[in-house]
N, C-alpha and C positions, 0 to 999 in steps of 0.2 A: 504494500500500500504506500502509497506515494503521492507529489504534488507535482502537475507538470504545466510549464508554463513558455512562452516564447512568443517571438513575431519574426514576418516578414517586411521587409522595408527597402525594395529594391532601390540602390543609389544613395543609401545613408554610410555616413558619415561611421567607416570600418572600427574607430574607438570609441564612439557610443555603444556601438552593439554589446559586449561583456558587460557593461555596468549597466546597462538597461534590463537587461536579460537577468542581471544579477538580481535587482530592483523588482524586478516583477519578484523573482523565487523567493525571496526574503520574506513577502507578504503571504505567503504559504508555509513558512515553516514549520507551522504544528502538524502539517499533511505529513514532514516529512525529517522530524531533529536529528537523524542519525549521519548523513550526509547530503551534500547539495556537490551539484557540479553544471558549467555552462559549458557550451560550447558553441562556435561559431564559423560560419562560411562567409568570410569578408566580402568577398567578389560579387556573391549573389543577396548580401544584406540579411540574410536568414540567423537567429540564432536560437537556440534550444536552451533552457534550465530546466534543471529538475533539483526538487528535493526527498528526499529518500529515507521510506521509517523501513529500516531492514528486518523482513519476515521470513525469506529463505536465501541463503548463503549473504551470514552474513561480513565475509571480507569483502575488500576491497573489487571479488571480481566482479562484483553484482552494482559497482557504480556504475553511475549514467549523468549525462548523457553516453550510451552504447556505440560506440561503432561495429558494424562487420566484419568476419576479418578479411574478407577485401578490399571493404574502406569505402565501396560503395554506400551504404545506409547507416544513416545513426538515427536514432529511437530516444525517446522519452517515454516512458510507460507507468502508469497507476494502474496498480490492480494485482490479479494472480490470475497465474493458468493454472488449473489444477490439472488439468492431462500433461503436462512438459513433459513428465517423463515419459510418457508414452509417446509424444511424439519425436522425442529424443531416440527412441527405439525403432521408429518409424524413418527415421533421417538416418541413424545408423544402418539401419537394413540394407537399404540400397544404396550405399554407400555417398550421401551426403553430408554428413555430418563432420565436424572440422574437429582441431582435436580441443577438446573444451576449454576455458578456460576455470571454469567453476560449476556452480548447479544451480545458478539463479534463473529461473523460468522468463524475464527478460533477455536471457543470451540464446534460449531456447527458440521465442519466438521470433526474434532477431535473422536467426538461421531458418526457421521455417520461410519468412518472411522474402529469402533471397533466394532459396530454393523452390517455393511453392508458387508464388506471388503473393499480393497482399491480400486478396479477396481468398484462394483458396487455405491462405493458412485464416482468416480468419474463422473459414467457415469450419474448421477443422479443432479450434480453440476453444476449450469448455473452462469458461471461469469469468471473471469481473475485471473491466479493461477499460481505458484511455489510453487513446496513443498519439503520436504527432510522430511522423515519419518522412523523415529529409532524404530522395532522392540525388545524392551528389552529380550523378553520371546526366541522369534525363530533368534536375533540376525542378524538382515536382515537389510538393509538400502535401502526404495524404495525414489525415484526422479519422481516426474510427473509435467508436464505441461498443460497448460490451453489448447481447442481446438483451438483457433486462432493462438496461439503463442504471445499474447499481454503480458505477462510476463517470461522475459528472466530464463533462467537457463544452465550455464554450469558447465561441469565437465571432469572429465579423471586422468589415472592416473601419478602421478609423481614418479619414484622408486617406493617404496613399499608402497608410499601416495594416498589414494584417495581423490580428491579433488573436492568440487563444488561450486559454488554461483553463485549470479545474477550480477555477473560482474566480466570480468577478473581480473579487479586490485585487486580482493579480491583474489584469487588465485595465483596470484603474492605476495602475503605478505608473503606467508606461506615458512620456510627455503628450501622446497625439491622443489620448481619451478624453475624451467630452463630454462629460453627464448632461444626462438626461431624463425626462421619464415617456417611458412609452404610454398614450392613456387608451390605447389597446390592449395593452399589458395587465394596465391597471386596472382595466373594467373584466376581464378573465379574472384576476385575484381577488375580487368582492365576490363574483358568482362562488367559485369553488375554493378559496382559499389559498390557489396555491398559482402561479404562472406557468401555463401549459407549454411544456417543448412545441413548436423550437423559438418561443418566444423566450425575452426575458425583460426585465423591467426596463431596461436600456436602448433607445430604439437604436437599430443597425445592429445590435450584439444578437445571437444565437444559441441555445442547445442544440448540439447535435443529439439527431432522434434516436432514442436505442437499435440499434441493430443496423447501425445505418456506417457509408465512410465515407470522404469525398478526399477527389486530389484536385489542389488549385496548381496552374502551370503558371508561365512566368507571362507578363504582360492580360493575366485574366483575374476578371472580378467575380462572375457568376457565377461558380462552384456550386453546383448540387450535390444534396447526400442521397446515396446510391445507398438500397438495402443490400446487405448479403444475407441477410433472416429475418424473416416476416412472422410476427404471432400473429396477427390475424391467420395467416396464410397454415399456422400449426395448427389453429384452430380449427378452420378449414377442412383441413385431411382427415386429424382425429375425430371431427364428426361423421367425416365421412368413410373413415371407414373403423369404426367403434371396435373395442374390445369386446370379443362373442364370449370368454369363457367365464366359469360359474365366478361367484362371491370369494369361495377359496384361492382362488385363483388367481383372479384380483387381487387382493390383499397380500397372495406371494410377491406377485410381480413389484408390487408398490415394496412392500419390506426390501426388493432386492434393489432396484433402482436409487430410492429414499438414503437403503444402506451404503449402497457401491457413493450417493452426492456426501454422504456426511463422512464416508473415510477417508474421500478424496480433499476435503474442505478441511480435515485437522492436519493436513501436511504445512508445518511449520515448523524453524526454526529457535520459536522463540515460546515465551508462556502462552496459554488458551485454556477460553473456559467459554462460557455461556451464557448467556439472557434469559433467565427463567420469570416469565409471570406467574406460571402458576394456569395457562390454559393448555388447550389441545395443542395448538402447534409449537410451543415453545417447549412442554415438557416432552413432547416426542421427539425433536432434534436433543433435547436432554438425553433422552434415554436411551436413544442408539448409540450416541456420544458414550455414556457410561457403557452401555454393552458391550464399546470397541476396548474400550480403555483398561488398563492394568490396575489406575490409579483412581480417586475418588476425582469427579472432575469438578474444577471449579466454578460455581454459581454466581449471578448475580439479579435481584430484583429490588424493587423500589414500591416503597407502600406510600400513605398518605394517613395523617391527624384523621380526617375526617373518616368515619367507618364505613358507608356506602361504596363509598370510591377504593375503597382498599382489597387489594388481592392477595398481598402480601402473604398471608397466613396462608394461603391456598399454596401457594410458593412454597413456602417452608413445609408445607408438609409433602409434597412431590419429593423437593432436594430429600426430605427426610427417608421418605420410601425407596427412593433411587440410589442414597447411599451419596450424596454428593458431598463438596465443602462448599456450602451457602452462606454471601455474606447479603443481609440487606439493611436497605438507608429508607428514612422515613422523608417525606416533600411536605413539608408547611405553608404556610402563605407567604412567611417571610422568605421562604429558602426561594419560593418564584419571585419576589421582591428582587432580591439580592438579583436574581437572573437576568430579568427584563431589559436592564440593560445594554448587555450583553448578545443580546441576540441579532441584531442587524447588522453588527459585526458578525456572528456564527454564520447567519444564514448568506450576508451580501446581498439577497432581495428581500422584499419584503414575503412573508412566508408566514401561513396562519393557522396549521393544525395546531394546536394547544397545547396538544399532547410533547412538543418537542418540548416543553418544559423539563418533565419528568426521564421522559428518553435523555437529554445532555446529563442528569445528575446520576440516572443507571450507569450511562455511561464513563462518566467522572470515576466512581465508584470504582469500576469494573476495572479501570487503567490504572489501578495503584496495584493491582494483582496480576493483571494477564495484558498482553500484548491484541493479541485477537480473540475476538468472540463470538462465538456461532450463534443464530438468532434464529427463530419461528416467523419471519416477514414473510408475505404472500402464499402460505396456506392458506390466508380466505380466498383471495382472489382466483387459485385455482382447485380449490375442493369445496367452495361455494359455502365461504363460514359468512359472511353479512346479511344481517338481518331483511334488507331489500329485497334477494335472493325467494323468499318466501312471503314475505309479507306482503311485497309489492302486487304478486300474480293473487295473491288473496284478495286485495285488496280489489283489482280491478274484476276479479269474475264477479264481485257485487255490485260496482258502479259501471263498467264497462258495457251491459245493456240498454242505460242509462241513454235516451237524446240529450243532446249536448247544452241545450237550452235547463233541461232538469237536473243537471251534474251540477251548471252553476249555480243555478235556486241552491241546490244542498252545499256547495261549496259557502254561498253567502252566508246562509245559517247559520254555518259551523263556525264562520269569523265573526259575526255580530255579536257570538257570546263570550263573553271575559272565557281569559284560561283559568283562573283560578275557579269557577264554575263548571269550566270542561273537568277540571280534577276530581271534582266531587260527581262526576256524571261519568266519568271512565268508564265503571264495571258496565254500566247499560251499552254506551256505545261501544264498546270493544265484542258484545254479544250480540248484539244489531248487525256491525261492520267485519266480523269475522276478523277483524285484525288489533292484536294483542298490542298492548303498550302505549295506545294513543295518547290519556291524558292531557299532558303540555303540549304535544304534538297536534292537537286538534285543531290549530290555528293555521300551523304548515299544510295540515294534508288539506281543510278547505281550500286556502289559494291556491294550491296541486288540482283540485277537484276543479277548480274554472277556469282551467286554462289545456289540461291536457285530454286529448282526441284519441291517444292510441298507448299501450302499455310501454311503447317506448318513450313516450313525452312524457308518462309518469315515473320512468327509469331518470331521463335526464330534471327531470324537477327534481326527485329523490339525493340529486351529486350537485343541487344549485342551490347555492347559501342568501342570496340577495339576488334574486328575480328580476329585479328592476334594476339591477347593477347598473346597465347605461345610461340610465338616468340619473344617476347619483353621480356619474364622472362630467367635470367641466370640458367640452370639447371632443366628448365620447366616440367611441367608434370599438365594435366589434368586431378583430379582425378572424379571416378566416379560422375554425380550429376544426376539431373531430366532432367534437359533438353535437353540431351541429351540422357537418356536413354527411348525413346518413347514407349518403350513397359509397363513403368510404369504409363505413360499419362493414366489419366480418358479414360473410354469407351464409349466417345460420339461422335454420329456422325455427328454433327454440327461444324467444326471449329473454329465459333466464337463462343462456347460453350468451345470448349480446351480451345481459350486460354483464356477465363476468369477464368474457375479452374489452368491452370496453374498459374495465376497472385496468385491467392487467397492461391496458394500453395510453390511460392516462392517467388516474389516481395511483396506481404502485407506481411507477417512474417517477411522478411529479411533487407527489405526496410525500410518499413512506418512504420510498428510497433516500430523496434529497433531503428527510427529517433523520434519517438515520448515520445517511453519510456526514452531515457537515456537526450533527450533535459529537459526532463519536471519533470525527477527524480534529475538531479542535482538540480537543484533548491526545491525539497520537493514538487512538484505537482502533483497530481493520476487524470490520465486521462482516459478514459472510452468511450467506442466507441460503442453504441445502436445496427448499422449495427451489429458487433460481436455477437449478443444474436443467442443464438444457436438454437433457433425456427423462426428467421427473414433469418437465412443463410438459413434453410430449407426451408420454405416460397417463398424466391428468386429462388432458383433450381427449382423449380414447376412450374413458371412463363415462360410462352411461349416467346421464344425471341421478339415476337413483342411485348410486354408489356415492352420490356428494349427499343432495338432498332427499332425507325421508323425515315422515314422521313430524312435521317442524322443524326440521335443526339441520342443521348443514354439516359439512365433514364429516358424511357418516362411517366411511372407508378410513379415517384418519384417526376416527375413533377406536374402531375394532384394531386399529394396530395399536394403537396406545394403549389395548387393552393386554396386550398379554406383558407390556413393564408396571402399567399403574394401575390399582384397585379402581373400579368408575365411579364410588362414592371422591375421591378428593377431584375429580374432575370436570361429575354432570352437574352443571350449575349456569343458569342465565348469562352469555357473553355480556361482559361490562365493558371491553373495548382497554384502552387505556388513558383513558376522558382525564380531567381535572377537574376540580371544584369548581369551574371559573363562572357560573354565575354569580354564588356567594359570594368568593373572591372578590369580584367587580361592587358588590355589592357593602364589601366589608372592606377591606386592608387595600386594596388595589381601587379602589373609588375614585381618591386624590387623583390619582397618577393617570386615570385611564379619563377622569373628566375634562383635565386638562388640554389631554389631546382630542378631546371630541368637542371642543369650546367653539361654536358656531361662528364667533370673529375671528378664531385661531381660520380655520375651514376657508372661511372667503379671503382671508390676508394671500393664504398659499394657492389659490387658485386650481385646485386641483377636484377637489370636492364637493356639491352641492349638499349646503347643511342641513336641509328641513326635515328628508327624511331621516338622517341617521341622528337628529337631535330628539326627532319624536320617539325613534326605537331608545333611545340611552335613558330617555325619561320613563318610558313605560317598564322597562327594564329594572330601572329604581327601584318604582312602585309599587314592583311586582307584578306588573298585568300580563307580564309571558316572561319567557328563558332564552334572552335574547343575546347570552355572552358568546358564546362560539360564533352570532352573524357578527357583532361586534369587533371580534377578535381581527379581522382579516382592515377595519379598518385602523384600529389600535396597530398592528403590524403593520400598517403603512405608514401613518404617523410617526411612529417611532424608528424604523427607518428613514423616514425623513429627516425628522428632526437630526439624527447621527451623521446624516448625508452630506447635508444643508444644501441639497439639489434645487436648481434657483425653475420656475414656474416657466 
């Protein structure tokens, strides 16, 4: 795991290049405190940095920037292969392979890289990547990224700069950057939280799309990223041509795949342990962890003061059944106090799941014991664990007969009445409407109810946080994305089949990956997610929806395997997610701080914000009249990037 950062600058000025190059890496070096190295092509203005947290081999052979040993290509790389050796064996075979100089899986793909090409060694690469790859010979510069998107990479150009690294502050160093705010960008990060690839909040800057690479040539600006793996396209096949054999069979198959990602995932160098909350998929990557292991493996989870929110104890008593060494840390309101600050630095964009509160302090945690940590991320996304998943298709075989003129009669209904009145009316409508948990929620699903026409419009309502988002931005504009353009939705024709590959295609990449990466990079910790193994996401596409969803409950195949390590009493229990307080919060200790930035003169001085609506929601919010912290959040997380920015309107 590493930090990589550089530009292209054709006809600059050959002694800026090191220290600019240098300049950017420095602004990364928690990606990477073990060592750092630049390197540069005077002639052609190109230069490469990297910083580097060593995980396998860790001398001297394994620094970077890499060259070939022809001298042809030099490489920057974030991330791990976890097949190296095997394609190290594969390059041995037929007699390609050079005589090595170490066992760092960047010299490995280096050498695939000039033997294979760039596209066929990628597609040949099972593990989490960033790369930036300098052509010396043909003068090219290719960029690719991993199939999940578990390792960041942007870029774009600035004047006659090309620029790229694994984090925007590194591209901010460089003299020709120009802040900005996108309010395309901006109006995506109110809907969902999060800024959708391959935007970023900076107009002209880019994520490259998971699974995607591009080479810019010399004298070209318009570089497109070219896939070399498509999940839509795995989704695709695996529906198409499904797993026939029984339930036992299944469940082999998954134990063997699940086993062969997490064996391959603890090759490392250095300390490793785990992320345990205490659900399905975290304690199953636990458990085949310890299966494999000699040793008790190292744990780590994070509870909360508040007793609803806390899993903790579920935690501890997994570590306890599994035999692990469990440490965990309690999250207060102060300890998010102390945070808040902190974060627009972490993140570099503005960025509003909640939840990375408590993920950076797991993660804190976790980095005084182990080096890397294996995690439970996107087993919902592809064993069908979110609540939508079932709820959603419930939801519409009741209204979905409904003419659309009578959906919004019932939708108006349902918003005309206080939430605090929906609360005390739950048990009735949840026995009415067949769908569990409404309560507070009965304000969200009316405005859902009068506006959507088909279970996919109540999918995308379901993944939209502020509705009216472009309304709320000064100068708005929606620019193209996924979710709205349905004609680029996978070709399935199960619903709850979309929306799992949509999730897999914007919310895990955009969300949970980029809250997991940059919580766990500050700090110097490399995280690694089993799910992600590119023979497991296949594996899961093939798998008949009733093998995820039965009965209410999703991962049902995920379960019966977690059943032969853990008893099903410390497991069967309502997903909690990994939420926070943050309406109380907002409500209590975070008040001050979160009014200040919602100050309706503060709103029109910066020009960025229209104030009426999100002044009405902060008040009602107060009051109590709904549970308005998490839409909130994403403007709080803008604000507050702001303010750290001091990005001028």
């Amino acid at each position: 795991m590493c930090g990589l950062t550089g530009f292209w600058h054709p006809g600059a000025n050959a002694d800026v290049l090191a220290p600019q190059a240098q300049a950017m890496a420095d602004c990364i070096a928690h990606r990477g405190p073990d060592d750092a190295g630049v390197w540069v092509d005077a002639e052609a203005g190109l230069a490469l940095a990297h910083r580097r947290l060593a995980i396998l081999d860790l001398t001297p052979a394994g620094h970077q920037p890499m060259c070939s040993a022809s001298g042809r290509f030099v490489i920057v790389f974030n991330g791990e292969i976890y097949n190296h050796l095997t394609l190290r064996h594969e390059l041995e075979a037929t007699g390609s392979a050079p005589t090595w100089r170490g066992h760092a899986d960047t010299e490995t793909l280096l050498v695939a890289i000039e033997r294979w090409g760039i596209e066929a060694a990628l597609q040949r690469a099972v593990g989490m990547f960033a790369i930036a790859l300098w052509d010396r010979q043909q003068r090219t510069l290719t960029l690719a990224r991993d199939r999940a998107g578990e390792k960041p990479l942007y870029y774009g150009w600035q004047g006659d700069v090309f620029l790229f690294g694994s984090e925007l502050k590194a591209l901010r160093a460089h003299p020709a950057f120009r802040a900005g705010v996108d309010r395309g960008a901006l109006t995506l990060l109110l809907r969902h939280n999060y800024v959708p690839a391959p935007y970023s909040i900076h107009p002209g800057i880019f994520k490259l799309p998971p699974g995607t690479w591009l080479t810019l040539r010399p004298g070209e600006r318009g570089a497109e990223p070219r896939a070399y793996w498509s999940l839509a396209d795995v989704a695709e096949r695996g529906i198409a041509d499904p797993f026939t054999g029984s339930e036992t069979e299944a469940l082999e198959g998954l134990a063997e795949v699940l086993g062969r990602a997490v064996a391959g995932q603890r090759m490392a160098d250095v300390p490793l342990g785990a992320l345990l909350s205490g659900g399905i998929d975290s304690s199953l990557i636990t458990a085949l962890m310890q299966a494999q292991s000699s040793q008790p493996v190292r744990t780590f989870t994070i509870g909360f003061a508040e007793h609803s929110y806390d899993e903790a104890r579920y935690a501890r008593a997994v570590a306890g059944h599994l035999g692990t060494q469990h440490t965990e840390l309690r999250l207060s309101a102060r300890d998010a106090l102390a945070l808040i600050p902190k974060l627009p630095a972490m993140y570099d964009e503005p960025f509003a799941d909640s939840s990375q509160l408590p993920t950076h302090l797991v993660m804190q945690m976790a980095r005084r014991h182990v080096t890397v940590a294996l995690s439970g991320d996107a087993g919902d996304e592809f064993f069908g664990g979110y609540n939508r998943y079932f709820l959603g298709p419930a939801a519409w075989r009741r209204i979905g007969w409904m003419p659309m003129g009578l959906r919004r009669m019932l939708g108006a209904g349902m918003t005309a009445l206080p939430a605090p009145a929906w609360n005390a009316l739950a048990g009735l409508l949840t026995r009415r409407l067949a769908v569990a948990q409404l309560g507070d929620k009965a304000h969200k699903l009316g405005l859902r109810l009068r506006r959507v026409r088909s279970i996919d419009d109540l999918y995308v309502s379901l993944v939209t946080e502020w509705s009216d988002a472009a309304g709320m931005v000064v100068d708005d504009r929606v620019p193209p994305n996924l979710l709205d353009a349905r004609e680029r939705w996978p070709r399935l024709p199960d619903p709850v089949a979309r929306m799992m590959a949509l999730d897999a295609m914007t919310y895990l990449p955009d969300d949970i990956l980029v809250k997991v990466d940059r919580a766990a990079m500050a700090v110097s910790l490399e995280t690694r997610a089993p799910f992600l193994d590119r023979d497991v996401m296949a594996f899961a596409w093939r798998l008949p929806m009733a093998m995820k969803l039965r009965d209410g409950k999703g991962k049902w195949i995920l379960r019966r395997l977690l059943d032969r390590y853990v008893p099903r009493e410390l497991i069967e229990r309502p997903k909690m997610g990994f939420g926070i307080p943050l309406d109380d919060w907002l409500r209590g200790p975070l008040r001050e701080w979160a009014g200040a930035l919602l100050a309706g003169d503060r709103l029109r001085r910066e020009g960025y914000l229209h104030p009426p609506v999100i002044t009405r929601t902060w008040q009602a919010h107060l009051r109590g009249d709904g549970r308005y912290g998490y839409r909130l959040w994403s403007v709080l997380m803008f604000q507050a990037w702001l303010e750290a920015n001091r990005v001028p309107a």
